[in-house]
N, C-alpha and C positions, 0 to 999 in steps of 0.2 A: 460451224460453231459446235464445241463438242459440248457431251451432257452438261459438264459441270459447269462452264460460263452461259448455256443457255438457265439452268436453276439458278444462276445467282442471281440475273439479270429479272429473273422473276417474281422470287425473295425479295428483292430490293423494292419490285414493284409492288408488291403486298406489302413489305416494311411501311412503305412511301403513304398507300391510302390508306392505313389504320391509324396513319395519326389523325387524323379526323375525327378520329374514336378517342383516341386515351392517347395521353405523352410515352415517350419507352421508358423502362422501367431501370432504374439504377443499375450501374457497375460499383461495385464497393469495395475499396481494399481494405482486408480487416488485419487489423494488429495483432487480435489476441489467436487467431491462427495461424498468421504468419509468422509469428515467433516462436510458438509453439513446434512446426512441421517447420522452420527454418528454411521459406520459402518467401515466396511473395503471391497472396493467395485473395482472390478478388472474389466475391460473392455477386450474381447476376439473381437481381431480386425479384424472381416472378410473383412473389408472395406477393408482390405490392403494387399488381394490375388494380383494376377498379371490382376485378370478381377474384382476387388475390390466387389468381396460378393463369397458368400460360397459354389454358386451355381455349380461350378466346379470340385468340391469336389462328388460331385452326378453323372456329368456326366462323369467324366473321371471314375468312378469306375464299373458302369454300361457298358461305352465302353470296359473297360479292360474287364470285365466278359464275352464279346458276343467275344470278339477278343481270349480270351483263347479258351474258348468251337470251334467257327468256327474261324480260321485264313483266312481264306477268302471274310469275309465279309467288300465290302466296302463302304456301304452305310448306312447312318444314319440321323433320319429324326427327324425333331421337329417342334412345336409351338413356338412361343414366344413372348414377345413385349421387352425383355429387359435383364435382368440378367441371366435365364437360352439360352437363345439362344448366349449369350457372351460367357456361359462358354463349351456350346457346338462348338460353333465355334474354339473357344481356342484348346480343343482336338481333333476337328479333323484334325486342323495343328501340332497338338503333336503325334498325331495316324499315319499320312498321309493316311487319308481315308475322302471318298465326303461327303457332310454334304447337304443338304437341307434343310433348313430355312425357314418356312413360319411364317411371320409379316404381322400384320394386315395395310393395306395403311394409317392409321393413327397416326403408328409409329414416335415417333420426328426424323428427321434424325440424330442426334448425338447418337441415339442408333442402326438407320443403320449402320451410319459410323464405329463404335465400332464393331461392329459384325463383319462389312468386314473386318478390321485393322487385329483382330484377327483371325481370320480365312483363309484369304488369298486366295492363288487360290485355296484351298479344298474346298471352303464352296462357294453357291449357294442361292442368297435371293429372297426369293419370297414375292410377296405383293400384299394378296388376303384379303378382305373382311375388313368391317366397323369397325366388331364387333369381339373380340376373339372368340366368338362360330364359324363364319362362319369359322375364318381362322385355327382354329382346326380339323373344319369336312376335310379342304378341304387339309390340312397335313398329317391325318388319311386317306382319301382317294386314295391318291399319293402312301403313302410309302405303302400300302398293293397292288398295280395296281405293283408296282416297284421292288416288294420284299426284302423293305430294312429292318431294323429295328428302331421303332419307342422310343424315348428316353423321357420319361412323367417326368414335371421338380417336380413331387414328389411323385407321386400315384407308386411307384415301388420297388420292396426289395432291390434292389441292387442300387437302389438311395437313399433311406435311412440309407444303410449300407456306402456308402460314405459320408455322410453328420453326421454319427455318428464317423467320423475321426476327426471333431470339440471336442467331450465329450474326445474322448482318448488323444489329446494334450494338453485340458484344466488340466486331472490325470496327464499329465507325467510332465507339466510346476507348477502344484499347490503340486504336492507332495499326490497328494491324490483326493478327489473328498470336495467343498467345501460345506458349511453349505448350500447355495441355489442359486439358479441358475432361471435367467430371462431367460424366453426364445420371441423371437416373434411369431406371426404364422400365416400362408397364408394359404397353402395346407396344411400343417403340416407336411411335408418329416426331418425339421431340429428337429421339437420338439421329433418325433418321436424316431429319431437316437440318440439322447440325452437321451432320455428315457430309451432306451432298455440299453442302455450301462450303467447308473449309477444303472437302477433299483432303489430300495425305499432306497438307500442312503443318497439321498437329498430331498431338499423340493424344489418344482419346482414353478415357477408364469410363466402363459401363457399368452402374451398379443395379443392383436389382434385389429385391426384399427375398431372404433365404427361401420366405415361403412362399414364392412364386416366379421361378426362375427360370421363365419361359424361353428367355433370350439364348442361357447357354445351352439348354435342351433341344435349340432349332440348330443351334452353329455345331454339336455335335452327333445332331442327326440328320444335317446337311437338308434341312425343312422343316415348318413349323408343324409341330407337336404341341396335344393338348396335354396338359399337367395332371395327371388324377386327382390330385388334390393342392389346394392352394390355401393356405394363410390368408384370411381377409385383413388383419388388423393393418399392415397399411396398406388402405382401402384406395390409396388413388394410383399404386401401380402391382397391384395385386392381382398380375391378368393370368389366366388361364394359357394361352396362346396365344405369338407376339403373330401383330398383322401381316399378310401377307405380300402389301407391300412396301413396309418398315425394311422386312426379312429381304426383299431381293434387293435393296440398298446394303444391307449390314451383314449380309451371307459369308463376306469375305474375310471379316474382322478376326481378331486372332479370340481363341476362347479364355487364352491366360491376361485378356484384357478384360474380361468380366467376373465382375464381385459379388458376391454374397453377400446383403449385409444382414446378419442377425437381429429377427425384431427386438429382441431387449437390449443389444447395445443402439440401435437407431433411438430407443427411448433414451439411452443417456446424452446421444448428442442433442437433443428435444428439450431434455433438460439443462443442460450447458450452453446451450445458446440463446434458450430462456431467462434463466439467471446470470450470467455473466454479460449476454449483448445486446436483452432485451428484445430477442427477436423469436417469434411464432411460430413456429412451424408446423404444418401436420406431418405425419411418420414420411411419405412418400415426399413434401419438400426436404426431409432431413439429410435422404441419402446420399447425395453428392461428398457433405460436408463430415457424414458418417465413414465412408469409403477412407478419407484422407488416411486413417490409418494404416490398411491396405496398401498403399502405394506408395510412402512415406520415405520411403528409400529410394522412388522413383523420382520425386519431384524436389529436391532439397537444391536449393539454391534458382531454382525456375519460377516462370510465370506461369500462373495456374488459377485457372475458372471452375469454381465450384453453381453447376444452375441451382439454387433455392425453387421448387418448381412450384409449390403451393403452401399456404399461410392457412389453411380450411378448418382451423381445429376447434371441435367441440371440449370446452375448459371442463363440461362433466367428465371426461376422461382422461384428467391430470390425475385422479388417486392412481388410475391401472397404471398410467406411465410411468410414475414416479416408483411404483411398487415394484414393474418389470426392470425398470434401472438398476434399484437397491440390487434386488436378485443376480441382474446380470454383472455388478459389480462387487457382488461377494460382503455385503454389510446388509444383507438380509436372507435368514434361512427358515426353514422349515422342517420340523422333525418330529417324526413319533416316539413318546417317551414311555417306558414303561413303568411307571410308577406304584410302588410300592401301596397295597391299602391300610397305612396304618399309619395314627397318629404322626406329626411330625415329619414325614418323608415331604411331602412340599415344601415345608420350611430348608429341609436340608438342602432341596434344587437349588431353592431360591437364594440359598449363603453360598452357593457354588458359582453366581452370577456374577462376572467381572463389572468395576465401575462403569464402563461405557454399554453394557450390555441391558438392553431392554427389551421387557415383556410386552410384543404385539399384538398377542392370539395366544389365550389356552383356552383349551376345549375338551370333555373328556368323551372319548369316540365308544366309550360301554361304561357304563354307570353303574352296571350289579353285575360285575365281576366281585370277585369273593376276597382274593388275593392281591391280584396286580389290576391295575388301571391303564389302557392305553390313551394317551394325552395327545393331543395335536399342540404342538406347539411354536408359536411364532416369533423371534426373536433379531430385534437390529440391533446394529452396532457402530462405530465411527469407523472400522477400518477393517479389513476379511481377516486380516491376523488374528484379531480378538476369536474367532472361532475355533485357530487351532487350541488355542489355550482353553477354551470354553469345553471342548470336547475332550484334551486332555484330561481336565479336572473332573467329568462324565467320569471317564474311566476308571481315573483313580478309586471314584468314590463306588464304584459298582455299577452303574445307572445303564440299562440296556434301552439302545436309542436307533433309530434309523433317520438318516437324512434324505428327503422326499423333496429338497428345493428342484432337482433335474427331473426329476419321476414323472413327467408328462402325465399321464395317465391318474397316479394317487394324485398331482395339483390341479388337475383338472378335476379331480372328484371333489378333495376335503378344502382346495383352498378356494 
C-alpha cells in the first residue's frame, strides 16, 4: 500500500469518528466570487465548527489516538493564544480528561473566556509569559515534570491526519477532488493533511500572511528556518517556523505556488465578506479567499476550493481593520502639513478640500513654533483619485506636506 492510499484510508477513519463530535462543516458555492474571478468558487466553512476553525479536527484526532493506545491517560497539555487551545479545550470536555493550558498573559480575555466556556471544569488555564516562546517552554516543561501528554497545534502526524479530515469531506461533498484548492498557512498542519490526501490531483496555491512567511523561507532554504521577525496581526497563522513535519510533506511544492498576502489587503477581504456575505472572519480565516487575486489568471473558468480556516474575531478590532482597509485601498491618508501661523491659513486648507474629502485627525505635532506649525493630518475619501486632486490643489496653493500613510516607522509613532 503506498503512502498516499495508506493516509487516506486513515483520514477517512478520523473523518468517520469525529462525527460523533460535531457534523462536517459546509461546502458553499458563492456567487458573488464566482462572478467576480469568473470561476466556480466553493467556500469550505471551517469558521462554522462548534469552536469556529479547524483546529479541533487535529486535536480531537490526536487525543483519540493516545486514548486508543493508553485508556488511562488523563492528562493533556498545550500552548496556545487562541484557536488550537479552544479546540483542545473542546476535547477535553468531549474525552472527560484534564487539559492544561498554557496562554501567554497577554491573551485578549475573550479568547480566555472561550477556552474556559469550552472546556469547563476539565480544562486548567495558565498564564505564563509575555512572549509565546516563553509560554511554550514553560507547557513543554510542565507536561514532561507531569507526565502528561503534550498536544503541538501542527508539528505532529496525527494532527495532520486530523486536519486532513477537512480534504476527505471536501471529496465526499464535491463528488471528487476539485480543479484547485486555496489553502492558508501558519505551521502548515492543514496544508499538509490536504496534501497527502489529494496528492498531485490538484493544483494547490499556499497563502501565507506577508508578515510571517515561514513556508516559502523553508522551500527556498530547502529546511525550516526561524523568521527574525514576524507580524502577529494575523494571529492564527503568524508562525515563526513552519513544523517539521508539515515541511517533509510540502518540501517538494513549487515556491511560485506560494503567496504573500498583505495584512491590509487581507483586512479588505474581512471587510467584503462581511458586508456583502455576512460572513466572519478572523485575518488568518480570510486568506485563502484574499489570495483569489494572486491567482486569478490561474483559475478562470475552473473549480476552485477557497478553506475559510477560522471565524475567531474579536469585533473590538473592527475600527483597526476597517482603517488598515481604507489605507490599503488608497481612500485613506495621512500627512504632515506645514502650516502657516497666522490668521486664516486653516481656513485656506480647509477651502482647498474637495466635496468627498474628510477631516479624520488634526493634531498639531509643536504648538510654540513661532512661524509654521507642523499638523498631523488625517483624511478619507470615497475613491484614491480624489488625492491626486487633493495634493494637486496643495501645491498649487503653496502648502508644504509629507505623505506618511507608508512610513512604517512615523505611523507607527504618530498614528
Amino acid at each position: 500500500m503506498s503512502f498516499q492510499q495508506d493516509f487516506l484510508t486513515r483520514a477517512r477513519t478520523a473523518e468517520r469518528a469525529m462525527r460523533q463530535v460535531f457534523p462536517e462543516t459546509p461546502l458553499q458555492r458563492n456567487v458573488h466570487l464566482s462572478e467576480r474571478f469568473e470561476c466556480d468558487i466553493w467556500l469550505k466553512r471551517e469558521d462554522l465548527t462548534p469552536v469556529r476553525s479547524y483546529k479541533l479536527r487535529g486535536a480531537f484526532n490526536a487525543m483519540r489516538k493516545v486514548l486508543d493506545d493508553r485508556p488511562d491517560s488523563r492528562l493533556f497539555v498545550c500552548a496556545s493564544a487562541g484557536n488550537h487551545a479552544q479546540g483542545v479545550a473542546f476535547m477535553c470536555q468531549h474525552f472527560g480528561v484534564t487539559g492544561v493550558i498554557f496562554m501567554p498573559i497577554t491573551t485578549p480575555q475573550q479568547k480566555i473566556q472561550k477556552t474556559r466556556i469550552f472546556g469547563g471544569d476539565m480544562v486548567e488555564i495558565r498564564l505564563i509569559g509575555d512572549y509565546f516562546d516563553d509560554t511554550l517552554a514553560e507547557a513543554q516543561k510542565f507536561c514532561a515534570s507531569e507526565g502528561g501528554h503534550f498536544l503541538a497545534p501542527f508539528d505532529d502526524a496525527d494532527v495532520i491526519e486530523g486536519q486532513a479530515s477537512v480534504a476527505v469531506e471536501i471529496a465526499d461533498q464535491f463528488g471528487g477532488a476539485p480543479d484547485h484548492i486555496i489553502l492558508p498557512v501558519g505551521g502548515g498542519g492543514l496544508s499538509a493533511g490536504v496534501v497527502s490526501y489529494f496528492g498531485k490531483s490538484v493544483h494547490y496555491s499556499f497563502v501565507e500572511p506577508a508578515g510571517g512567511t515561514s513556508l516559502a523561507a523553508a522551500i527556498e532554504a530547502k529546511e525550516p528556518v526561524t523568521l527574525p521577525r514576524v507580524d502577529s496581526f494575523v494571529d492564527g497563522a503568524a508562525v515563526a517556523r513552519i513544523g517539521a513535519h508539515p515541511f517533509e510533506i510540502l518540501k517538494n511544492i513549487n515556491l511560485s505556488d506560494i503567496y504573500a498576502a498583505p495584512e491590509d489587503r487581507i483586512c479588505t477581504t474581512m471587510l467584503e465578506m462581511l458586508n456583502v456575505e455576512g460572513i466572519v472572519l478572523e485575518p488568518a480565516g480570510a486568506l485563502a479567499i484574499d489570495a483569489l487575486v494572486d491567482v486569478a489568471d490561474q483559475i478562470k473558468g475552473k473549480q476552485v476550493v477557497c478553506v475559510t480556516s477560522g471565524g475567531n474575531f474579536d469585533f473590538e478590532r473592527l475600527p483597526e481593520v476597517k482603517e488598515r482597509a481604507q489605507r490599503f485601498s488608497g481612500v485613506k491618508k495621512y500627512f504632515i502639513l506645514r502650516l502657516p501661523q497666522r490668521p486664516g491659513a486653516l481656513k485656506e486648507f480647509l477651502n482647498i478640500l474637495g466635496p468627498d474629502d474628510d477631516v479624520a485627525r488634526f493634531e498639531y505635532l509643536k504648538k510654540s513654533a513661532r512661524n509654521f506649525g507642523s499638523v498631523l493630518i488625517g483624511i478619507e475619501t470615497t475613491k484614491r483619485e480624489n488625492f491626486d486632486l487633493l495634493f494637486a490643489r496643495l501645491d498649487d496653493a503653496g502648502f508644504t506636506y509629507r505623505d506618511i500613510t507608508s512610513d512604517v516607522t512615523l505611523a507607527e509613532f504618530l498614528i
